[in-house]
C-alpha positions as CSV (number, residue, x, y, z in Angstrom):
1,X,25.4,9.2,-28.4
2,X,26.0,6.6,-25.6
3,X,25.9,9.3,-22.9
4,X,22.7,10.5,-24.3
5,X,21.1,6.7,-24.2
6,X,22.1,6.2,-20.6
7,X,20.1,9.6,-19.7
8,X,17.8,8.6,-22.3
9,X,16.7,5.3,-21.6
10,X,16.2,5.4,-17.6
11,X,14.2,8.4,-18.1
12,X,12.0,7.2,-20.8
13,X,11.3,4.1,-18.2
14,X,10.1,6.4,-15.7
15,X,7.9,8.1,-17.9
16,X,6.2,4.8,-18.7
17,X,6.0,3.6,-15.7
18,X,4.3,6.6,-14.7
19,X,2.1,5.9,-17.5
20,X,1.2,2.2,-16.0
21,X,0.5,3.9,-12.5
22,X,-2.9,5.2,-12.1
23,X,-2.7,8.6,-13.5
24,X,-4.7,12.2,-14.6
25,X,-5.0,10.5,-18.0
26,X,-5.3,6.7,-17.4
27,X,-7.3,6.7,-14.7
28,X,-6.8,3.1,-13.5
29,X,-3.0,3.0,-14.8
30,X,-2.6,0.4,-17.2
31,X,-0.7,-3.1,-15.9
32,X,-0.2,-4.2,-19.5
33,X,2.0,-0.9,-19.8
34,X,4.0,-1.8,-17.2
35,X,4.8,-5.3,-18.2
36,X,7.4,-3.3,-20.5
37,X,7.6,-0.1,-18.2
38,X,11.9,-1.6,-17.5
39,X,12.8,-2.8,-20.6
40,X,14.7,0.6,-20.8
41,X,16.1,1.3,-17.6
42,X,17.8,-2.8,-18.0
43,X,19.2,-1.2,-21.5
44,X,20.6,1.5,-19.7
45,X,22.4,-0.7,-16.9
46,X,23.5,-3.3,-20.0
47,X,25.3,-0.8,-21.8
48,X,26.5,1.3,-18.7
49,X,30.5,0.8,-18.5
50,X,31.2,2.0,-15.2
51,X,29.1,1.8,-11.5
52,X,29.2,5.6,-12.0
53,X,26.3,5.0,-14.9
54,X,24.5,2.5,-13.4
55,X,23.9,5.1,-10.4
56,X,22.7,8.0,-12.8
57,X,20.7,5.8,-14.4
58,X,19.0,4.2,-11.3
59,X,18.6,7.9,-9.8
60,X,17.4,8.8,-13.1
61,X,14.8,6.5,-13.4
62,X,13.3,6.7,-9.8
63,X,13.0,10.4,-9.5
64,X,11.4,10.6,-12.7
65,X,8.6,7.9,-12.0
66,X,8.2,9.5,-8.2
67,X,8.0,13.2,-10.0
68,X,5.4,12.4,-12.1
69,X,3.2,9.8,-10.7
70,X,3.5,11.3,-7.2
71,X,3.0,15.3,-8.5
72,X,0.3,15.7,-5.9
73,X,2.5,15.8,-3.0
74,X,3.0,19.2,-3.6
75,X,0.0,20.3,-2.4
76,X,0.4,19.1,0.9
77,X,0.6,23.0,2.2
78,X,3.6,23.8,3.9
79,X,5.3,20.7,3.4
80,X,5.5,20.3,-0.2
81,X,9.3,21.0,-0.1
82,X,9.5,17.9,1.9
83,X,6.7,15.7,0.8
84,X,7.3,16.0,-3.1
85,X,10.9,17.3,-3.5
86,X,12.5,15.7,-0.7
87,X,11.2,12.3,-1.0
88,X,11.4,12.4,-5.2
89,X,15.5,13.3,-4.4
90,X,15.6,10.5,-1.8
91,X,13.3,8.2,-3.8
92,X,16.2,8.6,-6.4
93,X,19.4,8.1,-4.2
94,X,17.7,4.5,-2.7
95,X,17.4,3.7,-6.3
96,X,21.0,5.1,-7.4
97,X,22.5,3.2,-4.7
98,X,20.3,-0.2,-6.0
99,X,21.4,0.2,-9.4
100,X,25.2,-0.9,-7.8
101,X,23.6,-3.9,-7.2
102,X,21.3,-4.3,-10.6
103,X,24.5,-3.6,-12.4
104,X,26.8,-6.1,-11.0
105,X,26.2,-8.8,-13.3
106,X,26.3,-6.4,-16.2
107,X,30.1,-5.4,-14.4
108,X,31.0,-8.4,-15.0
109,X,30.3,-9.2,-18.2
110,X,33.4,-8.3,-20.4
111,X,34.7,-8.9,-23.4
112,X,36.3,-12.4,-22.6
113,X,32.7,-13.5,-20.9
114,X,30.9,-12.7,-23.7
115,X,33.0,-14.5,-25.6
116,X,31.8,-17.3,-24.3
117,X,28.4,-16.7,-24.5
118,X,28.5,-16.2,-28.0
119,X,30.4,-19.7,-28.1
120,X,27.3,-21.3,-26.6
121,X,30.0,-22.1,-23.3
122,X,28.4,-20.1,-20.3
123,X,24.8,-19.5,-22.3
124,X,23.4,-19.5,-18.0
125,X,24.6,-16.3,-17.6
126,X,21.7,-14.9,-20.0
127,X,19.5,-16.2,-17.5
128,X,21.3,-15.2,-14.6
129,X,21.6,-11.8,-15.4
130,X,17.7,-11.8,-16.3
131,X,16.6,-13.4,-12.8
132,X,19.4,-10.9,-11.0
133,X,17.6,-8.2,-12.0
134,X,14.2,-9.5,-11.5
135,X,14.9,-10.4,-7.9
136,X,17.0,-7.2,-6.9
137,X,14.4,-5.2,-8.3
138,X,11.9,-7.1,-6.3
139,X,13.9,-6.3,-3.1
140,X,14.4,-2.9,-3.9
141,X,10.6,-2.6,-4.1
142,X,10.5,-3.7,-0.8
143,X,13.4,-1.7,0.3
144,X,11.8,1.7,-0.5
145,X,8.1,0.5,1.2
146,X,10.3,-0.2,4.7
147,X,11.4,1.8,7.2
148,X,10.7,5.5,8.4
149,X,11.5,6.8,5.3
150,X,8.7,4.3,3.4
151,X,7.1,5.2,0.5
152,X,4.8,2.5,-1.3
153,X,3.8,4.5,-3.9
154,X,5.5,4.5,-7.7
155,X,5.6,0.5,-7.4
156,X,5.1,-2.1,-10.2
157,X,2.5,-3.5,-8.5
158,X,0.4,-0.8,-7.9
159,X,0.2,-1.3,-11.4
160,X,-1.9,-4.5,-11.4
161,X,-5.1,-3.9,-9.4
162,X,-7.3,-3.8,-12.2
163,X,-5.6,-7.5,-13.0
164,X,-7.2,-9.0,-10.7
165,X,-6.6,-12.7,-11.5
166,X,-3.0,-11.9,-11.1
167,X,-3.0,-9.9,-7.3
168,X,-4.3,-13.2,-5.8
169,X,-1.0,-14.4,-5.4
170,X,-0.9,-11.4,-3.0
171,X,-2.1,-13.9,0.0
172,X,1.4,-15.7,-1.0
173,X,4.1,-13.4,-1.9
174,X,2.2,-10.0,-0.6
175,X,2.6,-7.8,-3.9
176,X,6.4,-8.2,-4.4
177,X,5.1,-11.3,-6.2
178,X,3.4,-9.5,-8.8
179,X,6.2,-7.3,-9.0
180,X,8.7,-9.9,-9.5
181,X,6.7,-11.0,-12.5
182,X,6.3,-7.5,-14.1
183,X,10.0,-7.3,-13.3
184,X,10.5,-10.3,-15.0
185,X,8.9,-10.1,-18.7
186,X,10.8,-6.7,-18.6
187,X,13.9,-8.4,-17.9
188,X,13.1,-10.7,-21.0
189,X,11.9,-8.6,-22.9
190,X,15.1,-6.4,-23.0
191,X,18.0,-9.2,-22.9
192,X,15.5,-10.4,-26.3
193,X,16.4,-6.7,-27.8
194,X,19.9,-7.1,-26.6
195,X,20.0,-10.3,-28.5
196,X,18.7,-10.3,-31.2
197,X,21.8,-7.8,-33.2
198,X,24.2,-10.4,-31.7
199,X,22.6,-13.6,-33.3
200,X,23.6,-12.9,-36.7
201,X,27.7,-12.7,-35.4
202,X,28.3,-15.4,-33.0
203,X,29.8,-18.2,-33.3
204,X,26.7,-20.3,-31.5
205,X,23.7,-18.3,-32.0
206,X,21.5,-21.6,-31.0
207,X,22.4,-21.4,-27.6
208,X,21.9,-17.8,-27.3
209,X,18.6,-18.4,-28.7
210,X,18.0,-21.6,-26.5
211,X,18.7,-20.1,-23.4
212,X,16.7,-17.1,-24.0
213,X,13.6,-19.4,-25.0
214,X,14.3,-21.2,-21.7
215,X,13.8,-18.0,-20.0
216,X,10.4,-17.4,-21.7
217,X,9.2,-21.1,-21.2
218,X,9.8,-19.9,-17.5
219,X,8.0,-16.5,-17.2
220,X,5.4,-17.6,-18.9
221,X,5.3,-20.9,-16.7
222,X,5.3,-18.3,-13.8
223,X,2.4,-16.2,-15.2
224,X,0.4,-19.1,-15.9
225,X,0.6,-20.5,-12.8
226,X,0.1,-17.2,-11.2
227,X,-3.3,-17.1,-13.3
228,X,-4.5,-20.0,-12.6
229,X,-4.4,-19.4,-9.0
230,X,-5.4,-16.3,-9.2
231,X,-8.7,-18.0,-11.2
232,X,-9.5,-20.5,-8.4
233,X,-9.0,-17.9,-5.7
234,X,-11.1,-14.8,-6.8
235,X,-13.7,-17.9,-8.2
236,X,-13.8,-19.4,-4.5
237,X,-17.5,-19.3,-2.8
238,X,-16.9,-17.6,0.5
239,X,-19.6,-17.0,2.8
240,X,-19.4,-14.9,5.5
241,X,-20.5,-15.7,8.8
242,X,-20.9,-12.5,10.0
243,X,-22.4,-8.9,9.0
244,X,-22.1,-5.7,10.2
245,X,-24.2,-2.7,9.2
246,X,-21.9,0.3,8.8
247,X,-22.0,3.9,7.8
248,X,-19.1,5.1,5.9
249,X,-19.1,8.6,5.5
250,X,-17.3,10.7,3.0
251,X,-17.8,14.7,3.8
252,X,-15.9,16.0,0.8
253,X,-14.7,18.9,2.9
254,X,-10.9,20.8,2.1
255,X,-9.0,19.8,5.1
256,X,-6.9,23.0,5.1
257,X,-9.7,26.0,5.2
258,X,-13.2,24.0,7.3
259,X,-13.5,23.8,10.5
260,X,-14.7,21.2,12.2
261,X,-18.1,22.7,13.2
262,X,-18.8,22.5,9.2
263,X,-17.5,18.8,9.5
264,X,-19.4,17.1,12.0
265,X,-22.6,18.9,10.7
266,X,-22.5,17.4,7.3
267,X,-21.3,14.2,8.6
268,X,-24.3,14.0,11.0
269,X,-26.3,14.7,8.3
270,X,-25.0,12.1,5.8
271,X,-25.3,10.0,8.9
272,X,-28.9,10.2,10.5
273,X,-29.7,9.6,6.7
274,X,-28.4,6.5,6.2
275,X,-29.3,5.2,9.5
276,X,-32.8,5.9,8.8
277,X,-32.0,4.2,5.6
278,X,-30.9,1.3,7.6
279,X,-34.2,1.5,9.4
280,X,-35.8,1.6,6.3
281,X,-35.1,-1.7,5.2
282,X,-35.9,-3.1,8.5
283,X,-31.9,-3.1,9.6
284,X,-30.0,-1.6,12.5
285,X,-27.1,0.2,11.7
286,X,-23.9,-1.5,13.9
287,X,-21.4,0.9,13.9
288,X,-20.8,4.8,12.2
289,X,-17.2,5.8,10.6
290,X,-16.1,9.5,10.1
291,X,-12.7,9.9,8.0
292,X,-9.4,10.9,9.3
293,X,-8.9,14.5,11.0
294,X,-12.3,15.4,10.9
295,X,-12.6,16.9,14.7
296,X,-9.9,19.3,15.9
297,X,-10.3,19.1,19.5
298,X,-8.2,16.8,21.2
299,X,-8.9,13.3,23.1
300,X,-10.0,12.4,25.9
301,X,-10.6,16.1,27.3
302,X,-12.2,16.5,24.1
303,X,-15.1,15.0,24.8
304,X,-16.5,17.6,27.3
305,X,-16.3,20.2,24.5
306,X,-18.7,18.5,22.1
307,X,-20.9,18.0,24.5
308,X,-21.7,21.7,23.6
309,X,-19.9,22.1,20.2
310,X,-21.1,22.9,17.4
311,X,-24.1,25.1,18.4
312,X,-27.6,23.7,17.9
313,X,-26.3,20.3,17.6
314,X,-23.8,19.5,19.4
315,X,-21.8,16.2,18.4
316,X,-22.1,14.0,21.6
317,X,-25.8,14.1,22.3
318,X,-26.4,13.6,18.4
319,X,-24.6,10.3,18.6
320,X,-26.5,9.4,21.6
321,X,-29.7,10.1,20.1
322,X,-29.0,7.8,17.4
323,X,-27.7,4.7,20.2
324,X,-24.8,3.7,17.4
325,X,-21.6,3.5,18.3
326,X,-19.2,6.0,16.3
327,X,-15.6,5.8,15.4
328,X,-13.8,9.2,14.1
329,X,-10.2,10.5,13.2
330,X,-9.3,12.8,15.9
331,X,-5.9,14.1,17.7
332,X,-5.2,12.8,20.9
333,X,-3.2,13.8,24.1
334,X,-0.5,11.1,25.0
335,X,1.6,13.3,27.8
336,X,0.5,17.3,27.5
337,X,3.7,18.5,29.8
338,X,6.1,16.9,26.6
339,X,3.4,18.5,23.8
340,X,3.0,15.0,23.0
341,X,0.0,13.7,21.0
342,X,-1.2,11.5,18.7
343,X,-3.0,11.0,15.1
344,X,-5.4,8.7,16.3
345,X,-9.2,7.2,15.8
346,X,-11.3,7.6,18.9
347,X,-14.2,4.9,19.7
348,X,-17.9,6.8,21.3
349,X,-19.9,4.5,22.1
350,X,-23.8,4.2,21.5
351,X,-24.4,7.3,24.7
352,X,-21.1,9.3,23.6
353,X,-18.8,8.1,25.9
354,X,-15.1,7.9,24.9
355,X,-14.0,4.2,25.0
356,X,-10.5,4.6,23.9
357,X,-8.1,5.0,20.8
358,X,-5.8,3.5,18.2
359,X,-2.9,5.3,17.1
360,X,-1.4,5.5,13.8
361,X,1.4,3.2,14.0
362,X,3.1,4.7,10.4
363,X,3.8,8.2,10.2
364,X,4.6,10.2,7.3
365,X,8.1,11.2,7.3
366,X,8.5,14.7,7.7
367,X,5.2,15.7,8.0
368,X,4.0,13.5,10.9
369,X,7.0,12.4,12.0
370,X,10.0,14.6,12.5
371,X,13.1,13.6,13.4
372,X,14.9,15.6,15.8
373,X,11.9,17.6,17.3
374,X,13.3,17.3,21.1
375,X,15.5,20.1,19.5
376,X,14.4,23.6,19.6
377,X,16.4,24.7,16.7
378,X,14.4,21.8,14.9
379,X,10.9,22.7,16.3
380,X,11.4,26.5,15.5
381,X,12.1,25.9,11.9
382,X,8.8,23.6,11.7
383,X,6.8,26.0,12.7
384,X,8.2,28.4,10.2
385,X,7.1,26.7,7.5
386,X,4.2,24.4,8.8
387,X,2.4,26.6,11.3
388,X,3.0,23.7,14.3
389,X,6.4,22.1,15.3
390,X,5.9,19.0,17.3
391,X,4.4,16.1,15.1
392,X,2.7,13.4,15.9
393,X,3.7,10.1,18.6
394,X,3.6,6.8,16.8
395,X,1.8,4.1,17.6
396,X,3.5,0.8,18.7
397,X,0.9,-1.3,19.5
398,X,-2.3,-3.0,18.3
399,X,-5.3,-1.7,18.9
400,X,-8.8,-3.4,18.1
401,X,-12.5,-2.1,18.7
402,X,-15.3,-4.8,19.8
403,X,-18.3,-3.9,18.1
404,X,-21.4,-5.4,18.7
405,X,-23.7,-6.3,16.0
406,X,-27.2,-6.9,15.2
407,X,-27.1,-9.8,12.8
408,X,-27.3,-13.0,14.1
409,X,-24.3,-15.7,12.8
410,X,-24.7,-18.0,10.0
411,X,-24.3,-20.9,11.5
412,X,-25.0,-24.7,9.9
413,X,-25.4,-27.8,11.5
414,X,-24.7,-26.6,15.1
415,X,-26.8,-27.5,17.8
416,X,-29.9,-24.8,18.8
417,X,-30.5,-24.5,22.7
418,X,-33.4,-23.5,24.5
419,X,-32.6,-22.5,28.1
420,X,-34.1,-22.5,31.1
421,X,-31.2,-21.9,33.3
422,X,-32.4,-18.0,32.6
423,X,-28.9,-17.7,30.4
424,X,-29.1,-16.3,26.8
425,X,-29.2,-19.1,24.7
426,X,-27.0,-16.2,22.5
427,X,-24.0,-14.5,23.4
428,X,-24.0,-11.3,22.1
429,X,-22.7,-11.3,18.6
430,X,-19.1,-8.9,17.8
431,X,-16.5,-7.4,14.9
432,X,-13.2,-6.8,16.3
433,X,-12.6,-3.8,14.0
434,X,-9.2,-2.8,13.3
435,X,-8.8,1.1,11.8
436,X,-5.4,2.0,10.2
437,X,-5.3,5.5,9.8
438,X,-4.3,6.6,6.0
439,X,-0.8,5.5,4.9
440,X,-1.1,2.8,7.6
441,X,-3.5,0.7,5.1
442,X,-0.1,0.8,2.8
443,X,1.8,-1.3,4.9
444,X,1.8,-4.9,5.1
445,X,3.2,-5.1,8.4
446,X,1.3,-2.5,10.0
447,X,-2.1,-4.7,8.5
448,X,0.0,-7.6,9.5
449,X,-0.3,-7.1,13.7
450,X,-3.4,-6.2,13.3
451,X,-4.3,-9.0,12.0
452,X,-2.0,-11.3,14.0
453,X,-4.0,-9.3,17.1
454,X,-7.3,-10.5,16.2
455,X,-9.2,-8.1,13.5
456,X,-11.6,-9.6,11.7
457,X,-12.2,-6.6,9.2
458,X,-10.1,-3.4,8.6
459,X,-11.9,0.0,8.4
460,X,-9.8,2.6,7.0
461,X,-10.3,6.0,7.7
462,X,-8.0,8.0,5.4
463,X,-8.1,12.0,4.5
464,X,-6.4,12.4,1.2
465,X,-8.6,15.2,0.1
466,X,-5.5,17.6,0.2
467,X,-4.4,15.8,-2.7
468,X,-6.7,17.6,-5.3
469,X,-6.5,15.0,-7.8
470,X,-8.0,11.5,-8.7
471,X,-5.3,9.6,-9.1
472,X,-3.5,10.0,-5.8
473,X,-7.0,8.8,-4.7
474,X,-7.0,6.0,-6.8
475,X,-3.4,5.6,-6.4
476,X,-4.2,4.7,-2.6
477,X,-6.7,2.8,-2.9
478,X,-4.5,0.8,-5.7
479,X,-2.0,0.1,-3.0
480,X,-4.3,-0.7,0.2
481,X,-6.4,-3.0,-1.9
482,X,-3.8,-5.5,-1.5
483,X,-4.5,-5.8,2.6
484,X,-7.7,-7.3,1.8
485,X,-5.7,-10.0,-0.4
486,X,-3.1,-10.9,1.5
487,X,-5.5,-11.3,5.2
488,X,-8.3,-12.7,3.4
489,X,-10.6,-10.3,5.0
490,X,-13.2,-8.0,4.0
491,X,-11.2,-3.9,3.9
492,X,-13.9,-1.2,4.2
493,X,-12.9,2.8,3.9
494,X,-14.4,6.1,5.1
495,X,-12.4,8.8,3.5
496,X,-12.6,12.5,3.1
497,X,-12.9,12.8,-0.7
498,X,-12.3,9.3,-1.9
499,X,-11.8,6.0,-2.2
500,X,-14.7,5.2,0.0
501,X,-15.2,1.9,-0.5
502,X,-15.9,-2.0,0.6
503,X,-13.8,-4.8,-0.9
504,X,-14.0,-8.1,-0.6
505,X,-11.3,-10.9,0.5
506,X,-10.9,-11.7,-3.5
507,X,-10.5,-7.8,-4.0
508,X,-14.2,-6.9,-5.1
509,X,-15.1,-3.7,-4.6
510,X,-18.4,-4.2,-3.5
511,X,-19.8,-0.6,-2.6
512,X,-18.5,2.3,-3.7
513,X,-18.4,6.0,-3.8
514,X,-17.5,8.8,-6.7
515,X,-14.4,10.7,-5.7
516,X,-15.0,14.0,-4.9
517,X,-18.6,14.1,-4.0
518,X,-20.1,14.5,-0.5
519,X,-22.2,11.0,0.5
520,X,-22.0,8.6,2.9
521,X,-22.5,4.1,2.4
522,X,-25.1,2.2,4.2
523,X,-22.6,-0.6,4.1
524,X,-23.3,-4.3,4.3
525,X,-20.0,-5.0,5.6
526,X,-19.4,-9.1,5.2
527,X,-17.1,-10.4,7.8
528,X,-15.3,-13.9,7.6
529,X,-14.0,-16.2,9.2
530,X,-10.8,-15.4,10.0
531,X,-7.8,-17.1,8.1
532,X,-3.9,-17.2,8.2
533,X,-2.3,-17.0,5.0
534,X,1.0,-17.7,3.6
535,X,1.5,-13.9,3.9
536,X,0.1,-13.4,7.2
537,X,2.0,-15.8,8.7
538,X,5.1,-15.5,7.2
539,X,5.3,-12.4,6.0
540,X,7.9,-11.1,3.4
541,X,9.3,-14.4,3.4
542,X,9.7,-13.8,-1.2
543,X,12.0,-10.5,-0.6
544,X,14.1,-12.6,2.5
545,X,14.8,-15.5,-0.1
546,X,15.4,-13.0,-3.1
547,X,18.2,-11.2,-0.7
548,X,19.6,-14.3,0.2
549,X,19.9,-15.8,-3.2
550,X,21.4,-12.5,-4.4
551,X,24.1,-12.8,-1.6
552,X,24.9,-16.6,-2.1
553,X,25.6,-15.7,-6.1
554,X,27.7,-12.9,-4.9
555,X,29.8,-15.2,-2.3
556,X,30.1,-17.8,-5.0
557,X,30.7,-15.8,-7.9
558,X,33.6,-13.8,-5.9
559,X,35.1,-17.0,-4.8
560,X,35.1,-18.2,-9.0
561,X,36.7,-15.1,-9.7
562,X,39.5,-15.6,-7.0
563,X,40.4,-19.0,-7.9
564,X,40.5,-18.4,-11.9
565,X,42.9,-15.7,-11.0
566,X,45.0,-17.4,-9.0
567,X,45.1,-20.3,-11.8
């Protein structure tokens, strides 16, 4: 029976927490699911005897949740052996390898401790052992969204979007603050199960009780205070002192099977339309965005090709007939003799003209990026089963486009001047645009130097149209949603199939479009003034103190145990 429980139990929590990630049947996940989504995988490591169970059970748990909130990956065509299976057995062995650390207060607690608990002597280490899970947990969140092998995906707070009053803390913490305090009601929630069959045989069941009620008093301290900031935040009056008029087109094409000839001609079309919509209303349009991948051709020779391509309308005169500036995923050429080259958006300005490139700074593992490829061997058996062997370079630094804009600043109580000096009483009026590429919008960091270089929006151009399904749409949108939190700053998206979107600094979406459906946004895109928050400025400061706390109790707890043995 107990060896059944410990499969049991951690694979039970990764069904639910599946659940609570947006899914085929709950669209939007559910966060009020996930509160709970733990409570069985902290069973499992309470009763596991040995670090042998905790490691089953942590592998157990992960792959499970990874599996089935992250089934899409398998239709990423030739890579799916990588993309899904790989990263749901790795997923696992990060968490396995965790669970030694979840588990080591639960190591610890023998027969003679718990004697003492019962006694109402050491009633702390019920709170101890809730709060070392809740921060280790938090850290392994973290631990599994860092590095080349990064996935942010299967995460308690992905859960939360749709609470909205609770991601503000997001400009704090980033989201390992919300999941800390998911983490944490599970936590409760499961040392209360634990508890209550031991009440009725203890010698002291007040101070079991007691410390468990402290415990609560906290978390719910924590959530309320989380709340109300989250209230005043996403209730704050922000006025923007800048807009920029931008298409955001969505060409619902399958990435594998069209070309790009059937790509740009939709996407022209979508375009012209909306800036004549623009037009309409009296408006200039600033600046148009194409999604990720959608020409073939590679930059800057490319450009000379679609002067001429496709036939009957070629791409570069189109976007000089419309005088708009354009900025589209494209490949390009880094250093041709090493086959090296880059996922990248390209900038064309209002006549065409190539202006230059950002490239994606985070690669997917084994799919973009792939270690080993200066091998043959390596780049042989790439090809084999991808059709092309080299990858793509990764970015390293920050790029930002300076777009000029037709709306004039709101500005108060600042002086006018009228000129005679033959100046212009107005500089020209710009964005500095940043454009992560994809899974780059999923990283903190990544958003981080781009930030820290001067954007003062993100425009995210993402092709997750492979995916087939809704939620691994809405699943990416859940998890880049937080950028706009954390910077303050207004994140728009021009996507393939979906999320196409414009959110707010509070996390608003305030334009959308359906997922799945070919249309483009003539979006008002509100730019503010630019802030540094807690987050931006300090970064993952929650996860360093978390780690360091963990390691002190370690240090100090080791130490105890030395000098009650040696007395």
């Amino acid at each position: 029976m107990r060896r059944f429980l410990q499969v049991f139990c951690p694979f039970f929590s990764g069904i639910v927490l599946a659940l609570a990630i947006p899914n085929e049947f709950l669209k939007t996940g559910s966060p009020l699911i996930a509160l709970f989504a733990l409570v069985p995988f902290y069973v499992a490591l309470s009763r596991a005897r040995r670090y042998r169970d905790a490691f089953a059970a942590g592998w157990i748990q992960a792959f499970t949740t990874h599996v089935l909130s992250s089934f899409w990956l398998g239709n990423f065509r030739g890579y799916a052996l990588f993309t899904l299976g790989a990263s749901a057995v790795g997923t696992g062995f990060i968490c396995a390898f965790s669970s030694l650390v979840f588990f080591f207060p639960f190591s610890h607690f023998n027969a003679e401790r718990k004697l003492r608990e019962d006694a109402g002597t050491t009633a702390f280490s019920l709170p101890l052992r809730v709060l070392w899970f809740t921060g280790t947990y938090t850290v392994w969140e973290w631990a599994k969204s860092f590095g080349f092998l990064a996935y942010p995906w299967g995460t308690l707070s992905m859960t939360a979007f749709t609470w909205p009053l609770v991601t503000q803390i997001a400009d704090l913490t980033g989201p390992y603050g919300v999941t800390f305090l998911f983490a944490l009601v599970s936590a409760l929630v499961a040392e209360g199960i634990l508890l209550l069959p031991r009440l009725s045989c203890t010698a002291r069941p007040r101070a079991l009780h007691d410390a468990w009620i402290a415990c609560a008093k906290t978390c719910a301290a924590l959530f309320t205070a989380t709340v109300l900031y989250g209230a005043y935040q996403y209730l704050l009056p922000r006025s923007p002192v800048k807009t920029m008029h931008a298409v955001l087109v969505q060409q619902n094409l399958d990435p594998w099977n069209d070309t790009d000839g059937a790509a740009i001609a939709i996407s022209a079309r979508l375009s012209q339309e909306k800036i004549d919509e623009f037009a309409a209303r009296g408006k200039t349009c600033d600046l148009v965005v194409w999604s990720e991948g959608v020409l073939s051709r590679y930059f800057p020779t490319a450009q000379s090709y679609y002067r001429y391509f496709p036939e009957g309308k070629p791409l570069i005169p189109f976007i000089k007939s419309t005088q708009t500036p354009f900025i589209i995923g494209a490949p390009l050429t880094i250093d041709r003799e090493k086959h090296q080259y880059g996922n990248a958006t390209v900038l064309l300005d209002k006549d065409g003209e190539y202006r230059g490139a950002y490239l994606k700074m985070h690669l997917v593992p084994f799919a973009e990026r792939i270690p080993f490829v200066e091998y043959e061997a390596v780049r042989a058996f790439i090809k084999k089963i991808a059709g092309f062997s080299y990858g793509w370079v990764q970015g390293s630094v920050p790029v930002l486009f300076e777009i000029p804009v037709s709306t004039p600043p709101r500005r108060t109580n600042e002086p006018e001047i009228v000129s005679l000096t033959g100046r212009k009483a107005e500089p020209p009026q710009t964005v500095m645009v940043a454009t992560p590429i994809c899974f780059d919008d999923a990283f903190g960091e990544v958003c981080r130097a781009l930030h820290r270089a001067g954007s003062e929006v993100f425009i995210n151009l993402t092709n997750d149209a492979w995916s087939r399904t809704e939620s691994a749409e809405i699943q990416h949108f859940a998890v880049a949603s937080y950028r706009a939190i954390e910077y303050r700053t207004t994140l728009a998206r021009a996507t393939n199939g979906g999320y196409t979107a414009v959110v707010d600094p509070a996390g608003r979406v305030l334009q959308a479009l359906p997922l799945f459906e070919e249309g483009a946004l003539a979006a008002e895109i509100p730019v503010y003034e630019r802030t540094m928050t807690v987050y931006a400025r300090f970064g993952d400061w929650l996860v360093a103190v978390l780690a360091l706390l963990a390691a002190a109790h370690v240090v100090l707890f080791t130490a105890e145990e030395r000098e009650d043995k040696i007395s």
